[in-house]
C-alpha positions, -999 to +999 in steps of 0.1 A: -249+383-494-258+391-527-288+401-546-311+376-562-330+397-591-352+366-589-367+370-552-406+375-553-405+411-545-385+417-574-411+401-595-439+420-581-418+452-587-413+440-627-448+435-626-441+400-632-461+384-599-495+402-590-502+422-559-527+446-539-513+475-546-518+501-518-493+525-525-467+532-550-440+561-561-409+560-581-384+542-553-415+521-527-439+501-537-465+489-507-486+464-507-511+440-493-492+407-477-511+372-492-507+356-454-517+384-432-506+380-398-536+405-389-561+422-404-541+448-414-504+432-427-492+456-457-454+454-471-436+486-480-406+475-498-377+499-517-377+490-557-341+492-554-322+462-548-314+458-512-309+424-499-314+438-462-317+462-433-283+472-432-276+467-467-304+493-472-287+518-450-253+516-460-262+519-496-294+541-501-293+577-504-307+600-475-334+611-495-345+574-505-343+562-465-364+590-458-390+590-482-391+549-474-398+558-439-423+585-447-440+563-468-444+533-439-460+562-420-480+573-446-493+534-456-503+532-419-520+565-418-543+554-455-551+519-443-568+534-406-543+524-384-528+556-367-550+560-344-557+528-329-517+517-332-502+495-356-466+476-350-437+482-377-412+450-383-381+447-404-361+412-401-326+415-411-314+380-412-314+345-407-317+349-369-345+372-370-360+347-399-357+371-432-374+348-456-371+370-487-339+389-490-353+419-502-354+449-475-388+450-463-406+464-436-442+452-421-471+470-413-494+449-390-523+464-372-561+464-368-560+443-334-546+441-302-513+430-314-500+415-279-466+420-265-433+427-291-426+392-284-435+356-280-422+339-245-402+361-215-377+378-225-367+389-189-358+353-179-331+349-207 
């Protein structure tokens, strides 16, 4: 899959589409999601141009992976969700049901956030 330097996220990294900024360096940009799935739902997302999960790890640098994981941990640390617990998703996919194909990872938290899934699992 290829990247579309016309997805939304690239427009809010250009500056180009508004957002709630929360946290920002020179490679992540986090912000707050405009249909929170909770009260706390932030996107940290790399400002380089990864169309995925995988496409981020095969092609980022140590250091970048790193600093994009610190910086998830960090989000949810500033918005007051460490303590109480706060759930970290990354769809990679059309199965998992990656709407924008622009590596991204989900910070939701605030409430009881249930179990990781919808439906039994163990009868499948």
């Amino acid at each position: 899959m290829f990247y579309d330097k016309n997805n939304i996220f690239a427009k809010i990294i250009l500056g180009d589409i508004p957002c709630k900024k929360i946290y920002e360096d020179d490679s992540v940009l986090a912000f707050e999601d405009v249909s929170p799935a909770a009260p706390t739902h932030i996107l940290v997302i790399p400002k380089g141009e990864y169309v995925s999960f995988d496409d981020f790890c095969k092609k980022a640098g140590d250091v970048e992976v790193s600093n994009f994981f610190k910086v998830v941990q960090k989000v949810a640390s500033q918005c007051g969700v460490s303590g109480s617990g706060y759930r970290v998703i990354m769809n990679h996919g059309d199965d998992a049901s990656q709407t924008v194909h622009h590596f991204h990872a989900h910070i939701l938290g605030g409430r009881n956030l249930g179990g990781l899934v919808q439906g039994d699992i163990h009868n499948r």
